[in-house]
Backbone bond lengths (Angstrom), bond angles and torsions (degrees), N, CA, C in turn:
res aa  C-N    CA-C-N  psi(-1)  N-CA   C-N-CA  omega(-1)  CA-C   N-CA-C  phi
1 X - - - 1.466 - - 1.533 110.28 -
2 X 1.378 118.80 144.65 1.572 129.03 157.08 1.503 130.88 -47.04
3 X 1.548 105.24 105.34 1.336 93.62 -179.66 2.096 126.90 -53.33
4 X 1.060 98.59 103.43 1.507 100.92 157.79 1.237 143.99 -93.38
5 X 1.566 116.33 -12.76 1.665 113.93 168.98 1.426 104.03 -137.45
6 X 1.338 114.97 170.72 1.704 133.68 151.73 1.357 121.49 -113.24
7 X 0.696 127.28 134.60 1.339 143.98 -170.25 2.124 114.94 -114.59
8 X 1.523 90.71 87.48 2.019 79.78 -174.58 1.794 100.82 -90.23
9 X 1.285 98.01 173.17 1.219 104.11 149.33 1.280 130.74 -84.35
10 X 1.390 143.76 -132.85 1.477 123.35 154.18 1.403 106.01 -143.65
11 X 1.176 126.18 -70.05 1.563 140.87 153.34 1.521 118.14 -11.43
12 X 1.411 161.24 75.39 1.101 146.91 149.24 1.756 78.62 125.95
13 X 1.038 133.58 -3.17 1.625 113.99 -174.77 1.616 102.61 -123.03
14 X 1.337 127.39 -43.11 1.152 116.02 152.29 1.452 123.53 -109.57
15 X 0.909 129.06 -32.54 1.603 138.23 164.95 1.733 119.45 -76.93
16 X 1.394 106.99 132.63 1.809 95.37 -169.75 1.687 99.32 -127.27
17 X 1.636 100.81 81.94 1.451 105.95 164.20 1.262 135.67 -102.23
18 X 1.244 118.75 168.68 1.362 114.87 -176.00 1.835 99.97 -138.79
19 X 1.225 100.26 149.25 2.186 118.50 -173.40 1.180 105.54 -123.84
20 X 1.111 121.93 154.95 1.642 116.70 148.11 1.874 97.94 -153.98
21 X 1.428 98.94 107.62 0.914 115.52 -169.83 1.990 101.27 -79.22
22 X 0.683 115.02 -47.52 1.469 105.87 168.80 1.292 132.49 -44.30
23 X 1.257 116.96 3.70 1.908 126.37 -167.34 1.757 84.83 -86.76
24 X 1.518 98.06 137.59 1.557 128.75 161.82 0.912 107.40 -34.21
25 X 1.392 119.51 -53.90 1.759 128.92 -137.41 1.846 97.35 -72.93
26 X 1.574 99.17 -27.86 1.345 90.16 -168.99 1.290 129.77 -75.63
27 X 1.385 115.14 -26.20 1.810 153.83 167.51 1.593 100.97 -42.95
28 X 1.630 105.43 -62.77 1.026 115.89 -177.40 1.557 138.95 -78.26
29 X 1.281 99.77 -24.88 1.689 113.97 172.17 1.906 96.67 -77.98
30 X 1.165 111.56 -47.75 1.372 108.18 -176.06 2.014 101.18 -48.83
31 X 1.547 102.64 -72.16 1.346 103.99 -174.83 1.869 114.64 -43.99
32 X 1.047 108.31 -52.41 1.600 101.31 175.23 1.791 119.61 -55.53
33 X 1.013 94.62 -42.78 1.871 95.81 163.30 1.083 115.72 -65.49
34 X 1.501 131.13 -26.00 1.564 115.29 -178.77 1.639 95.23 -85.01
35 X 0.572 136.71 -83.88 2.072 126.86 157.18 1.680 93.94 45.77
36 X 1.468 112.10 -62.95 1.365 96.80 -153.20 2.079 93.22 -115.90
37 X 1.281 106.30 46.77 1.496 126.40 141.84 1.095 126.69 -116.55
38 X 1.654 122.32 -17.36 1.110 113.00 178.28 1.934 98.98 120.65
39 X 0.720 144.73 16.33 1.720 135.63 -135.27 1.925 74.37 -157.63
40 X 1.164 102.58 140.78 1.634 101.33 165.53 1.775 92.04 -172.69
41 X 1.511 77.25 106.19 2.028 106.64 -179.50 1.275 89.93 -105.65
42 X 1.420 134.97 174.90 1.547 167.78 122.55 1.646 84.69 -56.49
43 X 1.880 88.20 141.65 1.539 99.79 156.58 1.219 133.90 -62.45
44 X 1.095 121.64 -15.45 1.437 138.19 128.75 1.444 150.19 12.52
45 X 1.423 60.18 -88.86 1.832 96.19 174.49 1.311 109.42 -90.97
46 X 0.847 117.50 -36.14 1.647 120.31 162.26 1.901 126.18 -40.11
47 X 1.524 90.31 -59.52 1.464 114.98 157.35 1.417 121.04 -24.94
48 X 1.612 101.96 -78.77 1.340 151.58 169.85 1.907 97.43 -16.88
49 X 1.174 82.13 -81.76 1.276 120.68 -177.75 1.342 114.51 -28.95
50 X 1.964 88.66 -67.88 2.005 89.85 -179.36 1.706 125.91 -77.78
51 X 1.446 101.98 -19.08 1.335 108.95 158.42 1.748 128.47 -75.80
52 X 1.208 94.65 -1.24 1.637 89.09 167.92 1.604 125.40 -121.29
53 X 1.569 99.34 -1.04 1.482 116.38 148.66 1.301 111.42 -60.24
54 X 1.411 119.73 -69.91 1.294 133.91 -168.77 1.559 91.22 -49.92
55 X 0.752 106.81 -73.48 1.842 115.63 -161.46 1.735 103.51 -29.10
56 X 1.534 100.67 -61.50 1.920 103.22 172.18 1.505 115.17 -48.64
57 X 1.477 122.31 -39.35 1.227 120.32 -145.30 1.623 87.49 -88.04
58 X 1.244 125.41 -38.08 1.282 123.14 -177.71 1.862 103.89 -63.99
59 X 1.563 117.47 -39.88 1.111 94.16 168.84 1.465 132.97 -85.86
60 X 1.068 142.19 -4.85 1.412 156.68 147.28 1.698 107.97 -36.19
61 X 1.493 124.67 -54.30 1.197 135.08 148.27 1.679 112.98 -9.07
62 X 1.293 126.22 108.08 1.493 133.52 157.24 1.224 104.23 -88.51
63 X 1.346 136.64 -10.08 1.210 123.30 175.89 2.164 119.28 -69.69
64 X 1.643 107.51 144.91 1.465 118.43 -177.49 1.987 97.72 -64.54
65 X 1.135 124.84 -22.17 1.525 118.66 167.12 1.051 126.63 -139.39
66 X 1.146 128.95 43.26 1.790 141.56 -163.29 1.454 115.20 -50.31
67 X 1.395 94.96 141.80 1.624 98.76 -173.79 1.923 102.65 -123.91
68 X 1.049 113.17 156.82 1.275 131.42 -147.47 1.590 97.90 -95.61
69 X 1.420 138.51 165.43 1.516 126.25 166.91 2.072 89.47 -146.43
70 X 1.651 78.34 104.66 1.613 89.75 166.97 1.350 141.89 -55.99
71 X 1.527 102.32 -26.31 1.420 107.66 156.10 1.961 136.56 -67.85
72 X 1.260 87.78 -26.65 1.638 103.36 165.50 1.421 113.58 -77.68
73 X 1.355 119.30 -45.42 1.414 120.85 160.19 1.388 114.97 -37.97
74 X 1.214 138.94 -77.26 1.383 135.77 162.62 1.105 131.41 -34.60
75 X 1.782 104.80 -42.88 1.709 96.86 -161.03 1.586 80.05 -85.19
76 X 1.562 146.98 -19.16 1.808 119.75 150.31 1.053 121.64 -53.95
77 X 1.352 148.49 -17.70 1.395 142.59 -170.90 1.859 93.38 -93.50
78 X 1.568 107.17 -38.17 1.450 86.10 172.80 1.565 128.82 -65.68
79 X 0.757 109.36 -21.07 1.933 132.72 -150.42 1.709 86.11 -88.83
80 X 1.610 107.05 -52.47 1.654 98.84 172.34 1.658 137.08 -45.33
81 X 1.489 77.61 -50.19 2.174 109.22 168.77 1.646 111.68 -65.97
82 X 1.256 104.65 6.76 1.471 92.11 178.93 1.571 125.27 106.84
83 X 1.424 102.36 -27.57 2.051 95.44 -175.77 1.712 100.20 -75.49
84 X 1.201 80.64 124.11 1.120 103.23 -173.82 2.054 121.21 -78.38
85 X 1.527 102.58 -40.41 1.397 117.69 -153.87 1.432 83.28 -99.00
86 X 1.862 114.51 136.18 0.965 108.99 179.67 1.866 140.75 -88.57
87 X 1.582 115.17 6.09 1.246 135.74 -167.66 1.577 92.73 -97.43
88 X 1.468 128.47 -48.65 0.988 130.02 -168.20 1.781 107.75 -78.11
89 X 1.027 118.19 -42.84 1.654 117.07 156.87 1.038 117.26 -53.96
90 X 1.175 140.60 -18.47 1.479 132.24 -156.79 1.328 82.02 -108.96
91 X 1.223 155.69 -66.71 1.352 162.76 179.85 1.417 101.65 -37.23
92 X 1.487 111.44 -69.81 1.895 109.57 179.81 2.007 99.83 -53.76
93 X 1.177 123.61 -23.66 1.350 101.84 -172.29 1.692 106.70 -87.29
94 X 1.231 112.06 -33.12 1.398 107.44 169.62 1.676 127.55 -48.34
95 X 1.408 100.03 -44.30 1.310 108.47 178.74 1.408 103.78 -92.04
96 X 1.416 140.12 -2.31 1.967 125.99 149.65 1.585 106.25 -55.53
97 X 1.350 91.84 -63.54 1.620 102.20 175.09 1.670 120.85 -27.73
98 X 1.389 118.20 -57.89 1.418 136.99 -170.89 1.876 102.70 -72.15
99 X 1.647 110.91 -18.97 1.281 107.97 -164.14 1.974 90.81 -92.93
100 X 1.190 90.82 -55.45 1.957 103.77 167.92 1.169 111.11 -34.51
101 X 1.527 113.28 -69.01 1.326 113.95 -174.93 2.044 110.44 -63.75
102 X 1.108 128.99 -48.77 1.398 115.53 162.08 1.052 150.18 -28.38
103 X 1.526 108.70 -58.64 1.296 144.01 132.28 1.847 120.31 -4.99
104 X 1.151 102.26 -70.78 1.353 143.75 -172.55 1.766 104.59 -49.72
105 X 1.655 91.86 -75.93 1.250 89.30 -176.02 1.891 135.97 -97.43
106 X 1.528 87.51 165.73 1.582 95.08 -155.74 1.646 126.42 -107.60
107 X 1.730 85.37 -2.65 1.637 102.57 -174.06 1.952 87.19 -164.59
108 X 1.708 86.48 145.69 1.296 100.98 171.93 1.134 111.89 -174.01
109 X 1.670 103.90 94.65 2.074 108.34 -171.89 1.441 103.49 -141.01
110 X 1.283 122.67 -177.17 1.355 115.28 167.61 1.466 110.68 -100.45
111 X 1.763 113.48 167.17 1.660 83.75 159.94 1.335 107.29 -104.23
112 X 1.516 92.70 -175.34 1.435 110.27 -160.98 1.475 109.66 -59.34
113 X 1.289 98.12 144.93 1.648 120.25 -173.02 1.087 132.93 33.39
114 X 1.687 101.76 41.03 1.442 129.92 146.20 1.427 115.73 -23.55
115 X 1.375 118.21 -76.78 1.458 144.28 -134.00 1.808 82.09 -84.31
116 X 1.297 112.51 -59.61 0.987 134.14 171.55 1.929 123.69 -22.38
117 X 1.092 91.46 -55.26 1.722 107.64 -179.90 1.269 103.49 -102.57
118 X 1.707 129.20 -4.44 1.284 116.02 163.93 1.505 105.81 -96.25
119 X 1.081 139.38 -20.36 1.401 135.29 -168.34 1.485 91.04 -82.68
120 X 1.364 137.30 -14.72 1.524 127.21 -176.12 1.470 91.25 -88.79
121 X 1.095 126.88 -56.72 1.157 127.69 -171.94 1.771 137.77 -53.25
122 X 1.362 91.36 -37.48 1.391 96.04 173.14 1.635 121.44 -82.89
123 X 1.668 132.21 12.32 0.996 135.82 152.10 1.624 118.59 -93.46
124 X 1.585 112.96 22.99 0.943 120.71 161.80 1.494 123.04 -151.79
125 X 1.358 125.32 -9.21 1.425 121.50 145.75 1.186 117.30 -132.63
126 X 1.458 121.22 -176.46 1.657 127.32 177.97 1.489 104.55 -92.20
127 X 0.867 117.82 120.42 1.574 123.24 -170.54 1.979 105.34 -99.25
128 X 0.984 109.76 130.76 1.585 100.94 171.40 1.718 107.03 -143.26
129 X 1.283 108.75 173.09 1.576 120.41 -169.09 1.557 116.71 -99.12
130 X 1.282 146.01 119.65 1.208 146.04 155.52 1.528 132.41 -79.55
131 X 1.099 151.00 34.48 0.843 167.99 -153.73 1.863 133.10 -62.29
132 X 1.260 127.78 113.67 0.947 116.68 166.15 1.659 104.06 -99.57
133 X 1.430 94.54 132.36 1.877 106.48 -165.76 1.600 121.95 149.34
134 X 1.299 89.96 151.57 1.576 96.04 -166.89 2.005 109.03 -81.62
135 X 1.420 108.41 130.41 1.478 107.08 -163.73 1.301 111.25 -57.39
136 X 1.765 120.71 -30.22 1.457 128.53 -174.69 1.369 109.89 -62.91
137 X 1.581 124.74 -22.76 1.347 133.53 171.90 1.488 118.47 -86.04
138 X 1.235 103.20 -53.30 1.473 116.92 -170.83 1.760 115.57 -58.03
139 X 1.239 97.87 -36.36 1.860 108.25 -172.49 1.216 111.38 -80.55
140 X 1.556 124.64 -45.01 1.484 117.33 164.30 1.409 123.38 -62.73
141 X 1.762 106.65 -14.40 1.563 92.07 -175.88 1.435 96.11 -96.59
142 X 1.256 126.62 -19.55 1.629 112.80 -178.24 1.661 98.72 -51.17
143 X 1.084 108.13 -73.36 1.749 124.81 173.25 1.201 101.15 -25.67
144 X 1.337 141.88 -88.72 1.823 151.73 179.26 1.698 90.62 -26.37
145 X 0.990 143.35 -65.47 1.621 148.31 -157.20 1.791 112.90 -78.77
146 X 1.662 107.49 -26.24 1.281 110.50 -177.15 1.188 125.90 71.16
147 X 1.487 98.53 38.48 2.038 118.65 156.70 1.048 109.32 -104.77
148 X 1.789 139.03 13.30 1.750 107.55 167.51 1.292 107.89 -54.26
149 X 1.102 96.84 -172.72 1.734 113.34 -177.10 1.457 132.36 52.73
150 X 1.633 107.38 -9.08 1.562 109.50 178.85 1.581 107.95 -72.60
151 X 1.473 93.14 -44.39 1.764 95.82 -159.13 1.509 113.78 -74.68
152 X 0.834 126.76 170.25 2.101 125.41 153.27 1.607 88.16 177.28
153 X 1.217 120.81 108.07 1.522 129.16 -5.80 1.070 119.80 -77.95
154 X 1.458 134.48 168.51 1.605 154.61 176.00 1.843 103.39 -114.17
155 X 1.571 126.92 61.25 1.375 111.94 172.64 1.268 127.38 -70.42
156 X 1.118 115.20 111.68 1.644 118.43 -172.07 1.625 121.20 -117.00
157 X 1.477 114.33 100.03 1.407 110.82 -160.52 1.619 110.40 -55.21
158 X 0.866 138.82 -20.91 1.608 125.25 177.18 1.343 95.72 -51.65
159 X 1.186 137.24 -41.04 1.730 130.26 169.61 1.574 122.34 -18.48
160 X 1.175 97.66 -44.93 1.648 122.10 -137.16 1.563 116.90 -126.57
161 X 1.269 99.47 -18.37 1.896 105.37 171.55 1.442 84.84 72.99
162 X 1.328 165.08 27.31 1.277 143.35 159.45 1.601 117.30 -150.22
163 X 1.082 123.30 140.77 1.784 123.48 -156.24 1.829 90.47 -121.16
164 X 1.038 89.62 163.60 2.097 129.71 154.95 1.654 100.76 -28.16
165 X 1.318 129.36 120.15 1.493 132.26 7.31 1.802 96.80 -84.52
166 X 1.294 135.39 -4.20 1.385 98.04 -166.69 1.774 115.39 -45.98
167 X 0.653 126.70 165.34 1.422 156.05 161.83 1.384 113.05 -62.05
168 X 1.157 125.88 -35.77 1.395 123.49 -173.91 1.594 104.06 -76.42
169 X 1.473 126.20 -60.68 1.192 116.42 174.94 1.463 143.16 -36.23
170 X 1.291 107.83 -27.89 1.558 117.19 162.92 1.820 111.56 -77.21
171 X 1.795 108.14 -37.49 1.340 113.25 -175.67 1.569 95.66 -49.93
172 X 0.988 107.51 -56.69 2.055 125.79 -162.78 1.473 90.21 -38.50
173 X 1.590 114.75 -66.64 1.341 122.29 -178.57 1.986 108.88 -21.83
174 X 1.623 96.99 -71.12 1.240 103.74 -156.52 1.860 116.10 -90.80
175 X 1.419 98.28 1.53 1.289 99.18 150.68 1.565 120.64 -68.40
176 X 1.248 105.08 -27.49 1.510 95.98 -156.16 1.779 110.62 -109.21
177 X 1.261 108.84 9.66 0.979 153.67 145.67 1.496 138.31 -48.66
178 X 1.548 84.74 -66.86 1.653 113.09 -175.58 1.431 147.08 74.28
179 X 1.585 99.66 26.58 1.484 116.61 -137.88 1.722 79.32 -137.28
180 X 1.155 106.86 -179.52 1.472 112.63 -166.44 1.428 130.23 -132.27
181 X 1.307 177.43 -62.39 0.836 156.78 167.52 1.636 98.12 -160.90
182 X 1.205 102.97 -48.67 1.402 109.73 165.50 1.692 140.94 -56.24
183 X 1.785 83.92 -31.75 1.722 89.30 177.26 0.847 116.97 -117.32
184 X 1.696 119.03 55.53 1.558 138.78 167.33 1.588 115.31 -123.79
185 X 0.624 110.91 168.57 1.708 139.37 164.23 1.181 114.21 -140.23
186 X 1.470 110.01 143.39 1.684 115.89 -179.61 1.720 98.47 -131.87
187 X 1.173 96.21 133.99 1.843 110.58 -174.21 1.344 111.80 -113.88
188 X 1.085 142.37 118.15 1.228 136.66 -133.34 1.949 112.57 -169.15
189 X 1.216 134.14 134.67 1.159 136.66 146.92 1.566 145.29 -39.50
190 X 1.763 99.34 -55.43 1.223 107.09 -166.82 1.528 95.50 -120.29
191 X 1.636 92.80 142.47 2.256 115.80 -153.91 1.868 83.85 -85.28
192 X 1.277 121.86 -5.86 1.615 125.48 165.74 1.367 129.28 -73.44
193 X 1.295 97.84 -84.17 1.592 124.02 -173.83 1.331 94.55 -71.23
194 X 1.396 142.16 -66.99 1.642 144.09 -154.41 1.630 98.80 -85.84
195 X 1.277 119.53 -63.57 1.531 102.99 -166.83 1.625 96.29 -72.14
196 X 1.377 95.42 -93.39 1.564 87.62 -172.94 1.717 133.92 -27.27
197 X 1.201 113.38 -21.60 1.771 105.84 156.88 1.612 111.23 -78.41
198 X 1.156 93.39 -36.51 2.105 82.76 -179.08 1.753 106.06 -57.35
199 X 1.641 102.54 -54.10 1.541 98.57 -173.49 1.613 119.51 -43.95
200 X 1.855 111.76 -45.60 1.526 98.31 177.88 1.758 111.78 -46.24
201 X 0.830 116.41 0.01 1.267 96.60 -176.55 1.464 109.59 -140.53
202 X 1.462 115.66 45.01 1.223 140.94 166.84 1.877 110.17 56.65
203 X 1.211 122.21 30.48 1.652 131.06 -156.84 1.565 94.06 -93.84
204 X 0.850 137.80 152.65 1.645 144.61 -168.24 1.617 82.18 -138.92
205 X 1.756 87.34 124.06 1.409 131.17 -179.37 1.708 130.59 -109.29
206 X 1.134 110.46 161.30 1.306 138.32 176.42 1.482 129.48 -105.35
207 X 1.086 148.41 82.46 1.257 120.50 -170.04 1.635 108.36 -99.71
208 X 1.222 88.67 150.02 2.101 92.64 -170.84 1.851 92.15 -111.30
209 X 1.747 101.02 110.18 1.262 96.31 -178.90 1.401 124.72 -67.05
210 X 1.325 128.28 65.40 1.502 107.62 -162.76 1.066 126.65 -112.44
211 X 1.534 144.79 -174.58 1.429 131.37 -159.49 1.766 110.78 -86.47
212 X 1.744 112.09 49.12 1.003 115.51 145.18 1.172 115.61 -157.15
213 X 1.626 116.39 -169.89 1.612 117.53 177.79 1.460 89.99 83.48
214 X 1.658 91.36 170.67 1.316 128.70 158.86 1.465 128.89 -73.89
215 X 1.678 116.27 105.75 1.224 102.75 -161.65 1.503 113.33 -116.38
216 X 1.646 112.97 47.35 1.374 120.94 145.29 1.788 102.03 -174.02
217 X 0.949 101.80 154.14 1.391 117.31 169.00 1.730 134.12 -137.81
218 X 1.021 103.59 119.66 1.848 112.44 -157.68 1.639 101.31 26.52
219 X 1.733 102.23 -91.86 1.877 82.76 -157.56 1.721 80.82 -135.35
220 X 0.787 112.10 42.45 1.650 108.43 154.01 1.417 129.99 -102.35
221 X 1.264 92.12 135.18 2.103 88.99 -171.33 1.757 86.01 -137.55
222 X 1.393 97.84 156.66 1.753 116.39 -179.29 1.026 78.35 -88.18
223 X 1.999 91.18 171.88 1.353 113.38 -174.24 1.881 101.13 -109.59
224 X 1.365 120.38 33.86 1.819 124.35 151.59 1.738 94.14 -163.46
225 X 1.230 101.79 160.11 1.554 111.62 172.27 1.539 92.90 -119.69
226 X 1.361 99.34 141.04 1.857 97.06 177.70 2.011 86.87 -122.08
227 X 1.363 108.55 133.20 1.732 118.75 -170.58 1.733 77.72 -95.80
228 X 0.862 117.60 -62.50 1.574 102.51 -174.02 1.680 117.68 -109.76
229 X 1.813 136.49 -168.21 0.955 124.16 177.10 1.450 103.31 -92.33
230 X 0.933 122.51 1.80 1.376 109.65 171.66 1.709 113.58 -88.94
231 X 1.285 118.35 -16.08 1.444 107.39 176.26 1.774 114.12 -84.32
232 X 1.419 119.17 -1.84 1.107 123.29 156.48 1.685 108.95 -26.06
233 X 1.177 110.82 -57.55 1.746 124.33 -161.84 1.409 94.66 -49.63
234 X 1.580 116.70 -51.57 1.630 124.56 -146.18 1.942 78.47 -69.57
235 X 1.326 110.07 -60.15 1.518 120.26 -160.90 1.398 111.23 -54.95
236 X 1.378 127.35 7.00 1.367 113.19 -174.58 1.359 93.60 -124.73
237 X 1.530 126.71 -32.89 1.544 150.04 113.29 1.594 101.43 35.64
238 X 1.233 82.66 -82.35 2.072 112.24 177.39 0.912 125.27 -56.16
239 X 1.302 112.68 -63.72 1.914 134.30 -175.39 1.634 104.90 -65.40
240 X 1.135 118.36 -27.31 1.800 130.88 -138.33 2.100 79.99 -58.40
């Protein structure tokens, strides 16, 4: 069959960030902002708090790889503290989230000749996003980096309660799409979540060796290695 789409990941394959969710600053900027809602935790407890939301919500999860939604995390830690009304919690949890996530991170660029190998590309296939990641993060940073408009679709497992390798997340992709298993490629970071979920479902891959992810898994290997983002071109080149 004719290649008609690509399929990237986003995280470590076109975007090159870095978090450290353990920094003080974040405990504490959160707790001093709740100060003037009414809510007054220790950074601490704050901590405390969002890691033991998360912790339930991941087990509540029937899903084989469950993924977490940070905004529910919060808007429970609010609901605990007292806010009562639910439009106005949901709003204060969006914006904890946006303060966490800010906070948090320490790098946020593309790599090189990203923009570059996608502007060739999209006058010849439909390019869309696969994503393990929370949408409240993921959508402002596409925007912040200057990839709207490449993708359609944008799959982003915080949607969906379930992440990379399931199988369904790429399906979602190419349902919505409309295209089939065959006339994709998936470009991807991690030799786990990206190759090995594309392969269950027979998808011929790319892997972008880059300074993240998982970069092997038991005995699966893609069918191109790209050393940088510019050899993407050669690798689709091949596969096409």
């Amino acid at each position: 069959m004719a290649l008609k789409g690509i399929l990237f990941d986003l995280y470590g394959t076109l975007i090159d960030i870095e978090t450290d969710e353990s920094m003080e600053e974040i405990y504490r900027g959160i707790s001093h902002f709740l100060t003037y809602h009414g809510i007054y935790l220790h950074r601490w407890e704050v901590r405390d708090l969002y890691y033991q939301i998360m912790k339930h919500q991941k087990e509540k999860s029937e899903e084989n790889f469950p993924e977490i939604d940070v905004i529910k995390i919060w808007n429970t830690l609010l609901k605990q503290q007292g806010i009562r009304y639910a439009y106005p919690r949901k709003k204060l949890a969006e914006t904890l989230a946006h303060i966490y996530r800010g906070i948090s991170r320490k790098r946020l660029q593309l790599y090189l000749s990203v923009k570059k190998v996608l502007d060739e590309l999209q006058g010849s296939y439909r390019l869309a996003i696969i994503t393990d990641a929370q949408a409240c993060y993921a959508l402002p940073e596409i925007r912040a980096v200057g990839l709207e408009g490449y993708f359609d679709p944008v799959i982003i497992s915080s949607n969906y309660g379930f992440r990379k390798p399931d199988p369904r997340m790429i399906q979602k992709g190419l349902n919505a799409m409309r295209i089939s298993s065959g006339e994709v490629l998936v470009i991807g970071n991690d030799m786990y979540r990206d190759i090995y979920g594309a392969k269950l479902l027979g998808i011929k891959t790319i892997f972008f060796a880059s300074n993240q992810g998982m970069q092997s898994y038991m005995e699966i290997n893609p069918d191109f290695v790209a050393l940088s983002f510019e050899d993407v071109r050669k690798g689709v080149k091949a596969l096409r």
